[in-house]
N, C-alpha and C positions, 0 to 999 in steps of 0.2 A: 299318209300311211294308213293303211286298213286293218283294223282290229278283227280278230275271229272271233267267234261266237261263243267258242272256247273259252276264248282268255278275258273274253267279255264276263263269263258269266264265273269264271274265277275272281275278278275284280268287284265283280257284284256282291257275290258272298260273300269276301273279305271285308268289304266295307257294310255291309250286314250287318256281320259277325262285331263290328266295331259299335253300330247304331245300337245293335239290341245289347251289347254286355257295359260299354264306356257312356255310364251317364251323362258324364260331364263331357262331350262330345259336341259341338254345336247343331243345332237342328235348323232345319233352312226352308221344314214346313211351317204352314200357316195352320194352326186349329178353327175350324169353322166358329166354335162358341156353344155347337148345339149334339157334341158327341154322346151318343148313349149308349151302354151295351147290357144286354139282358140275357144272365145265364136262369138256365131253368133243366132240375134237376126230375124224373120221373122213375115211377117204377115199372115194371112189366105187368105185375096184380097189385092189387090195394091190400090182403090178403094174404098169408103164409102159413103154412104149419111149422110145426119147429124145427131146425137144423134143413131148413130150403135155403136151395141159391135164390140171390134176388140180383136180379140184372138191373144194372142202374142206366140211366141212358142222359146226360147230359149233354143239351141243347144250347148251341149260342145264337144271340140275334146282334147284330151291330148298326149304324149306319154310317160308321166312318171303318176305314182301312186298317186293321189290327193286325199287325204281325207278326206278335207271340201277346200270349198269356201266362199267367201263374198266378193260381188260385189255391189254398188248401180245401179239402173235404171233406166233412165233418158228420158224426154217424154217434147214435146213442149203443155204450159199448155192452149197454146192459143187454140189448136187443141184436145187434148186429155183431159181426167178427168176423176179419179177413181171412181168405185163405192165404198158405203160407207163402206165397207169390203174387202183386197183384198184377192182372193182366188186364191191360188198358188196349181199347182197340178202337184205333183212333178210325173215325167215319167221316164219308165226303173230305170236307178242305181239310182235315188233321192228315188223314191217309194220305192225300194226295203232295201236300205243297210244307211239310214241315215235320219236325220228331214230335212225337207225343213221349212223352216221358212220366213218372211219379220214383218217389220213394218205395222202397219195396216191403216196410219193412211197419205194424202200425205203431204209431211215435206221438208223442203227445209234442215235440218240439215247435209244432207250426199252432198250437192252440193259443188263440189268444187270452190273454189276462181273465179277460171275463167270464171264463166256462172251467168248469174244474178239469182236470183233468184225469181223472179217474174216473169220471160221469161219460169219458169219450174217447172214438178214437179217431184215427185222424191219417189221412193219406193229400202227398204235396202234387198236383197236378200241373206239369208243365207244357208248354206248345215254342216252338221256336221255327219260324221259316224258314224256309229253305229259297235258292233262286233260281229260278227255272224259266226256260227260252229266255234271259235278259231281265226277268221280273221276278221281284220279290214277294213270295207267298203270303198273301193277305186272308182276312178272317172280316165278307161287305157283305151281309145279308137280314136284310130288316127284317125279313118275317121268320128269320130262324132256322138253323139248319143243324142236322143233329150231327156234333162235333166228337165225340168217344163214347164207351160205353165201359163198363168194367161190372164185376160181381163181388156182392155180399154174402154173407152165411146167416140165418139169422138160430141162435142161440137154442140149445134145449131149455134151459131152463125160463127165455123171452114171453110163453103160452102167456097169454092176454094181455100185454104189452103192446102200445105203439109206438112206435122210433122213428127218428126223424133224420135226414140225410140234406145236407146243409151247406151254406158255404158262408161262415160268417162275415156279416156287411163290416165287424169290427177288426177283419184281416187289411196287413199294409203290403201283402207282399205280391199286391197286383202291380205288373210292370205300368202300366199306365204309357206307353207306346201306341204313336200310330204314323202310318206314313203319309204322304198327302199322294203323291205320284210312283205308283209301284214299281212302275220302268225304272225310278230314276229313283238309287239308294242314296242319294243325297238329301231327300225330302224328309226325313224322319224328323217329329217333333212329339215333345212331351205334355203329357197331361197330370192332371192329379186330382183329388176326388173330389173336388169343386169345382172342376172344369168338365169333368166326362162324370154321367151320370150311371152309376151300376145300379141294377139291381137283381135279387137272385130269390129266386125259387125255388123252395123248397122241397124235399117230398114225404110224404109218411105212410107208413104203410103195419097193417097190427097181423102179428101174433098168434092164431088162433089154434083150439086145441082143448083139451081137458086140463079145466085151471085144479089146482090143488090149495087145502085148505087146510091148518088145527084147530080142528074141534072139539068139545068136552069129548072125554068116553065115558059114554053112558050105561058101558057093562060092567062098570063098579059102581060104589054109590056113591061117591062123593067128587062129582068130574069136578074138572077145573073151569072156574071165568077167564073170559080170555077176552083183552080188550082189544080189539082189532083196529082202535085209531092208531094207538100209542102201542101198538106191538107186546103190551106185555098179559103176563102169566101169572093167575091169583089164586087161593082157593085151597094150595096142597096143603099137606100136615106135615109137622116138624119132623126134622129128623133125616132129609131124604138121604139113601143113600148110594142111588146111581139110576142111570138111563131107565132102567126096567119098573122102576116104582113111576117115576112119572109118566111111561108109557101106562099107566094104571088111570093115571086124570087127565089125560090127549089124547088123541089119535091121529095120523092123517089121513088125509082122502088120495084119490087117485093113486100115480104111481109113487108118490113122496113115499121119503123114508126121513123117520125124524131121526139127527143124530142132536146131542146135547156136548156143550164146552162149562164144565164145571167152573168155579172161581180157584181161586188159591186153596182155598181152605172148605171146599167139598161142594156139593149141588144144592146150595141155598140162595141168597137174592144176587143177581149176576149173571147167573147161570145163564149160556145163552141155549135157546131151543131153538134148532134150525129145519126147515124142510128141503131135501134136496131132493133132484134128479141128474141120475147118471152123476153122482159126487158133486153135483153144481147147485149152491144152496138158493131157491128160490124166494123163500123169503125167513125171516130170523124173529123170535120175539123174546125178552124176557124175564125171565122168571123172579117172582116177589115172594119174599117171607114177610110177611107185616112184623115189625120189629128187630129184623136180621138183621143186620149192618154191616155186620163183617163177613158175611157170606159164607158160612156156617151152616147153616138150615137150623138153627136154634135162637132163641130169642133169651140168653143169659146175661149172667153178670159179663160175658167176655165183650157185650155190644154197650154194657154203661161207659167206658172209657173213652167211646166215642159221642155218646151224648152228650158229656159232661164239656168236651173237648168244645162243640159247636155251641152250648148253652152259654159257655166263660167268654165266649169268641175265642179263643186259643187259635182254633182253626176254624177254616171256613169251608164249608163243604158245599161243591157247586154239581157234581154229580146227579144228576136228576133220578136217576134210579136206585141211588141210597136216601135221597130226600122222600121219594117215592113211598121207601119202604120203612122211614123213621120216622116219618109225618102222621101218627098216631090220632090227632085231633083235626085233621083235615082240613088247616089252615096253610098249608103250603109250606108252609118249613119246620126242620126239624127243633126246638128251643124248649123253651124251659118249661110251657104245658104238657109237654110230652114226659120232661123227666119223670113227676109223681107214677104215671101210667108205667112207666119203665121199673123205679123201685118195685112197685108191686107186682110186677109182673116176673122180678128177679126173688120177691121175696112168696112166689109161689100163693100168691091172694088173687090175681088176677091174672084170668087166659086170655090173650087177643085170638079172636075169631078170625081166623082167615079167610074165608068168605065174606064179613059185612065187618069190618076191623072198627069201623068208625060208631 
């Protein structure tokens, strides 16, 4: 009896359909020993100004027969960000012999363990064959052949930033699929990451633009220091009592606009000073009162209760920017040489200098 090509290649797919989704399926290929696939991720520039598309263009290379993939793709979210659809346009063998597919949507679900997830963001890349005249759409090309493309946004507030677009080697959710004989959907057998060798290429690409900075302002007289390892803010005079007085010892440059996050209890040590663009804050430092504690902008009796607290051991204070700012003899923690310095400073004998406190 004669089978049509028709019902051939419905039979085809369906038993496809069974190789690529039922693991536990038996495989009746043979794995050569020496499978390797090499994805390799590029940009269209090295190069961006800020809020530019970036055309991504990922390339695969094989030497054995690969009938889907699934990879996630990985992007620093400080620098990059999806538009609200993403559109994947699959090239050569994806267009031709199989769905290209991802998530639409950016998700931190596919991130693995080791990368935080706030630090990134993350799109699930899929390929699945299709069978066509009788054969099962494969992915056999050693020297590489560019498999989809899709676009990035890179961020206002990214200007000087390099980001990375990735596909981490510490991801499981590669099929690990390959057929031996395309004709023939019986051939499918499995690999796993000590039998088939990946490896993926990364790509980067920076940022460029007028970077913005806080600097003392130098049309009063008393600017502030500013330590630009450790992000923070020294120098003011007690007392402060909103955005407009510390725009008196800052300034920013370019197009930043500083806005300030007070503490509970008003614009003293806590305090964060932020530079933003278009609302998007590029970078944050902040703000010290030598002696504050409780984030007041006063150095009184209401900051001994916490002294005394850390001195008895009572409590333990692990905050680095109230050690920071109650670390008075600049031994690194706040304790019991500091208390004297605090009485007298409560009993109005002694002023801590805020510019050279130590």
């Amino acid at each position: 009896m004669k089978i049509s090509k028709r019902i051939l290649a419905i039979l085809l797919a369906v038993t496809l359909a069974c190789s690529l989704f039922a693991i536990s399926a038996s495989a009746a290929g043979t794995p050569t020993g020496t499978e390797a696939m090499t994805v390799t991720i590029t940009t269209d520039n090295e190069t961006y100004e800020a809020e530019s598309a970036v055309q991504v263009r990922v390339t695969i290379a094989s030497n054995y027969n690969v009938p889907s993939f699934r990879f996630p793709i990985m992007f620093d979210s400080s620098v990059y960000e999806l538009p609200t659809i993403i559109g994947l346009v699959g090239q050569n063998t994806c267009a031709t012999s199989g769905t290209l597919n991802s998530n639409t949507i950016d998700t931190a679900q596919f991130i693995p363990e080791a990368y935080d997830p706030s630090a990134f963001g993350c799109i699930l890349v899929q390929w699945t064959a299709s069978v066509s005249n009788g054969e099962v759409g494969h992915i056999n090309n050693e020297a590489g052949e560019l498999a989809f493309t899709f676009e990035l946004k890179t961020k206002s507030s990214a200007v000087g930033k390099t980001g990375t677009i990735f596909i981490p080697e510490e991801s499981d959710l590669f099929y690990y699929q390959a057929i031996e004989n395309p004709a023939d959907a019986t051939t499918f057998y499995y690999l796993d990451s000590t039998t088939c060798a990946m490896t993926f290429v990364p790509a980067n690409a920076m940022v460029v633009g007028e970077q913005v900075s806080l600097v003392p302002n130098e049309d009063y007289g008393t600017p502030a220091i500013i330590d630009e390892e450790n992000r923070r803010i020294y120098g003011f005079g007690l007392g402060l009592s909103g955005p407009s007085e510390i725009k008196e010892y800052v300034k920013a440059t370019g197009d930043a606009v500083i806005r300030t996050t007070p503490t509970d209890l008003g614009f003293g040590t806590g305090t964060v000073i932020s530079l933003n663009i278009d609302a998007v804050p590029v970078k944050s430092y902040t703000l010290i009162i030598f002696g504050d504690i409780n984030g007041d902008a006063y150095t009184d009796g209401y900051d001994l209760p916490f002294v005394v607290s850390y001195v008895s051991a009572s409590e333990v204070c692990t905050d680095p920017t109230i050690i920071y700012a109650g670390d008075l003899t600049n031994d690194g923690m706040v304790d019991g040489l500091d208390f004297p310095i605090y009485l007298s400073v409560v009993g109005a004998s002694t002023v801590i200098d805020q510019r050279n406190p130590y």
